[in-house]
C-alpha positions as CSV (number, residue, x, y, z in Angstrom):
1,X,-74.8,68.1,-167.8
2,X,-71.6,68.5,-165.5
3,X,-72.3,67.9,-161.1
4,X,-72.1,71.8,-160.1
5,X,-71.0,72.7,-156.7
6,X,-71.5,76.9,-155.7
7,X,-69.0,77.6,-152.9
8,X,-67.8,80.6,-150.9
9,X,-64.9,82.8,-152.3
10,X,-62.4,83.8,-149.6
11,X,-63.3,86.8,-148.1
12,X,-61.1,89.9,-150.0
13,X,-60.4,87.4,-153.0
14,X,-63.2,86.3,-155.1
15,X,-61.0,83.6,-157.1
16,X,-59.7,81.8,-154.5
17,X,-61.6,79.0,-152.4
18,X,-63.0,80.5,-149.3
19,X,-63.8,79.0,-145.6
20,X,-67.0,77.6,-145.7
21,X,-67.1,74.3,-143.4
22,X,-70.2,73.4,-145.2
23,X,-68.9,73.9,-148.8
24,X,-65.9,72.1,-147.8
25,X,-67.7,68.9,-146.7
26,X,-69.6,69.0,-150.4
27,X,-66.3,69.5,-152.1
28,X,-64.6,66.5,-149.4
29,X,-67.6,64.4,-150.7
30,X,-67.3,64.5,-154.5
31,X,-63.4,63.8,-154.0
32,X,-63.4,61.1,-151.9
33,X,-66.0,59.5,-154.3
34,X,-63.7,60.8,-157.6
35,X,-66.9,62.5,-159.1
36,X,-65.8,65.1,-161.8
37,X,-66.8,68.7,-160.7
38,X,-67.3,72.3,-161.7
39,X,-67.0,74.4,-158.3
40,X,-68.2,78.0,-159.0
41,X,-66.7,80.6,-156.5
42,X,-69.4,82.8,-154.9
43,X,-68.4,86.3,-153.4
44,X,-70.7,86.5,-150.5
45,X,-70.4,89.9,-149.9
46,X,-71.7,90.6,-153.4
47,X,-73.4,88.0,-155.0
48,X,-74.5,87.7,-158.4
49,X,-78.2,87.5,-159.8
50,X,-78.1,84.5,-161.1
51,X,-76.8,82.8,-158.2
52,X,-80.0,84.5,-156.0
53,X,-82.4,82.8,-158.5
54,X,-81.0,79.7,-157.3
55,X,-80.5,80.2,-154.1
56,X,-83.0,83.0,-153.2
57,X,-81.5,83.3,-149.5
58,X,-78.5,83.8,-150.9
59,X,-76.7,80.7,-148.8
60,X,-73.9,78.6,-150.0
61,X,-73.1,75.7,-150.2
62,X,-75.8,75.0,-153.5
63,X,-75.6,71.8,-155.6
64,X,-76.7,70.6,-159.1
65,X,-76.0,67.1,-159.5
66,X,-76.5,67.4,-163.5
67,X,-79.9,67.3,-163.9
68,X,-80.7,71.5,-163.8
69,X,-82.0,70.7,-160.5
70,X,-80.5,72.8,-157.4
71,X,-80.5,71.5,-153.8
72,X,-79.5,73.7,-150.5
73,X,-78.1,72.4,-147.3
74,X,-74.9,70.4,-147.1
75,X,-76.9,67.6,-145.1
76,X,-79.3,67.3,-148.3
77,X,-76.8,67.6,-150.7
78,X,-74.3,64.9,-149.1
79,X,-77.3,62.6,-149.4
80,X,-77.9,63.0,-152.9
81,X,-74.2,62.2,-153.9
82,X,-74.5,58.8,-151.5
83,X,-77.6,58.1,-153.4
84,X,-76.5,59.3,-157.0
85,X,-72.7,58.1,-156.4
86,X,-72.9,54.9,-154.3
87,X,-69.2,53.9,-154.7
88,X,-67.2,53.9,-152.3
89,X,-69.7,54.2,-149.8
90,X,-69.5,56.9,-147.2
91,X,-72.9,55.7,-145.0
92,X,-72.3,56.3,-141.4
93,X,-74.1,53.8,-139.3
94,X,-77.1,55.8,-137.9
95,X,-75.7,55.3,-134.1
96,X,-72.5,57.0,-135.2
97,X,-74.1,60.0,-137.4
98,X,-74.3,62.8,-134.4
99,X,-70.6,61.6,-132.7
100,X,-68.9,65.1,-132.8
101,X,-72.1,67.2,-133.9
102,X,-72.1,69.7,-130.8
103,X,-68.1,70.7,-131.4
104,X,-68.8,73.0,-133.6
105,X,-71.0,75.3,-131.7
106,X,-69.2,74.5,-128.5
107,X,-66.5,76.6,-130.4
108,X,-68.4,79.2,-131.7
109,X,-69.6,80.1,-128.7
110,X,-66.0,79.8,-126.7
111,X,-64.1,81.4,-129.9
112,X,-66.7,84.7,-129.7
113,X,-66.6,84.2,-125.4
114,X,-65.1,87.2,-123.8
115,X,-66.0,86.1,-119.9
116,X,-63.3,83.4,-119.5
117,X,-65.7,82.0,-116.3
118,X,-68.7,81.5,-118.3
119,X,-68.3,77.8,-119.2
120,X,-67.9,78.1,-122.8
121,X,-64.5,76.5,-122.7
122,X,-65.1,73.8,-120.2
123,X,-68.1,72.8,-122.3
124,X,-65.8,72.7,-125.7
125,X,-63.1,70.0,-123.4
126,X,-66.4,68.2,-122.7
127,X,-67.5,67.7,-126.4
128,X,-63.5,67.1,-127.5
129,X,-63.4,64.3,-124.5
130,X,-66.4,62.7,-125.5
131,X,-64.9,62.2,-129.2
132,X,-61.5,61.1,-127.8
133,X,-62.9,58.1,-126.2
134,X,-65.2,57.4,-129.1
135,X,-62.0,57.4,-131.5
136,X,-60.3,55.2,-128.7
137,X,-62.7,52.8,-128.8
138,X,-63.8,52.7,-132.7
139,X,-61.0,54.6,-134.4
140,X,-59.3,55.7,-136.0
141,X,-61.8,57.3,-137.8
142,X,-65.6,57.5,-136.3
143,X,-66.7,54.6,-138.0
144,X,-63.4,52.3,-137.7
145,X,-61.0,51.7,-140.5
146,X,-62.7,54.1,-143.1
147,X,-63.6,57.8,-143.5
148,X,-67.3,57.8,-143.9
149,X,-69.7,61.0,-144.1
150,X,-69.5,62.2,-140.3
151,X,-65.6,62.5,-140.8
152,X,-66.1,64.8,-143.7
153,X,-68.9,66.8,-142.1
154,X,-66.5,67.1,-138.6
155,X,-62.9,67.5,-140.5
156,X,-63.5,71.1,-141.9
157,X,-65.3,71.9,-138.4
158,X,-62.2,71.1,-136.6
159,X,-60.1,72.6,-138.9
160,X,-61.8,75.9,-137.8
161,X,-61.6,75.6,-134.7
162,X,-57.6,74.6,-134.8
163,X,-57.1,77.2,-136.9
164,X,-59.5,80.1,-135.4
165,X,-58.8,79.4,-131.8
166,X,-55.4,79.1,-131.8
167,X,-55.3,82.3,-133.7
168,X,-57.9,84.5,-131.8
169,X,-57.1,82.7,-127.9
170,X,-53.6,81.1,-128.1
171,X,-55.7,78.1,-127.2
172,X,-54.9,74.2,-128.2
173,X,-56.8,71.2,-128.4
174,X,-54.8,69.4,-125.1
175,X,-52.1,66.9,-126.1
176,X,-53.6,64.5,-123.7
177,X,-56.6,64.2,-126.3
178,X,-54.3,61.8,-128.6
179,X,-57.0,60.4,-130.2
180,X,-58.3,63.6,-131.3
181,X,-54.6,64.3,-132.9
182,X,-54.2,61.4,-134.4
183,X,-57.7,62.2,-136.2
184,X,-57.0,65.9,-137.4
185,X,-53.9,64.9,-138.4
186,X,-55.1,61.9,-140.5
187,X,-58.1,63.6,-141.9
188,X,-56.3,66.8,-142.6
189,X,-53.8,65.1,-145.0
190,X,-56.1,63.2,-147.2
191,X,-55.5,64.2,-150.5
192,X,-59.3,65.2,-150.9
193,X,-58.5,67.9,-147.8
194,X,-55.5,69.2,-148.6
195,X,-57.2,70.2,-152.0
196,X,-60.5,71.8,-150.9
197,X,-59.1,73.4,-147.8
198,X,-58.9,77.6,-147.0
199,X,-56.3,78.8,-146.2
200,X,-55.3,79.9,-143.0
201,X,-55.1,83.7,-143.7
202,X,-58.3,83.5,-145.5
203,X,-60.2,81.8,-142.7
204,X,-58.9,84.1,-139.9
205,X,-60.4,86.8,-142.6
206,X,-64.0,85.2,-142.3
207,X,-63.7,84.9,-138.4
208,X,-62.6,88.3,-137.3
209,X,-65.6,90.1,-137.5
210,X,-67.5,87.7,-136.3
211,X,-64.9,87.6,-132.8
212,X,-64.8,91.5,-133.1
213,X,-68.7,91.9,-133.1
């Protein structure tokens, strides 16, 4: 049987790859180890029955790596590829597996912020500092010369937040955070990226009512 990945649709277009950072970092995982795929598009505003049978709360991404078997939760499924598909290795060094992992919902909670002098921005500079002078120090990527799981779990993060923020706040990651560029940039033009990434339009389309709320 064939490694099944379930993935969210774009939001208004059920045949197109939606913006799901957590599908992405699936999808970034079977490319970067070259394992052959079959990525089923899930509308998540109407979701089919059979896809609630194997995923009774109804969350994306699911995984089936060929065995009729299926596994929730991109931090579960990512670990199953490493162990099923060991080459090229993607382990991050335990000390190096949380670098980054409070960006995210630093910019949730400045993207959906509508009191500029509550902190939420400040604390978002914090998080982008602290992973400046980690890439100084051990880049270019987190763990040195090659991409390795906490890249692929942080690239599709950041890529929100680039996209969303710059969209819904005028607002840029600072220039003086070269480090940070140099990583986005390198990350988001690996060939494994550039194919499972939303697009733009479509991942303004998942934000908005989540910032209008």
């Amino acid at each position: 049987m064939a490694v099944e990945v379930c993935v969210k649709a774009a939001v208004g277009a059920p045949d197109t790859l939606g913006d799901c950072p957590f599908s992405q970092r699936v999808l970034l995982t079977l490319e970067e180890k070259k394992v052959p795929y079959e990525m089923k598009l899930i509308d998540l505003s109407n979701k089919p029955d059979w896809f609630l049978k194997i995923s009774p709360e109804g969350k994306v991404p699911v995984f089936n790596s060929g065995d009729g078997k299926w596994i929730v939760d991109s931090d579960v499924i990512t670990q199953v590829i490493e162990e099923k598909f060991p080459s090229p290795s993607l382990v991050t060094p335990p000390e190096y597996a949380s670098v980054g992992s409070k960006i995210f919902p630093s910019f949730v909670k400045f993207l959906k912020s509508k009191d500029p002098n509550d902190g939420s921005e400040k604390a978002l500079l914090d998080e982008l500092q602290a992973l400046d002078e980690h890439l100084k120090a051990h880049g270019p990527y987190i763990n040195g010369e090659n991409v390795s799981a906490v890249d692929l779990s942080l690239g599709p993060k950041l890529f929100h937040l680039q996209v969303a923020l710059e969209h819904f706040k005028g607002w840029k990651i600072p220039e003086n955070l070269t480090s940070v560029h140099a990583y986005t940039k390198a990350l988001f033009s690996r060939e494994s990226f550039v194919k499972t990434k939303p697009s733009k339009d479509h991942l303004i389309a998942g934000w908005a009512p989540k910032v209008n709320a």
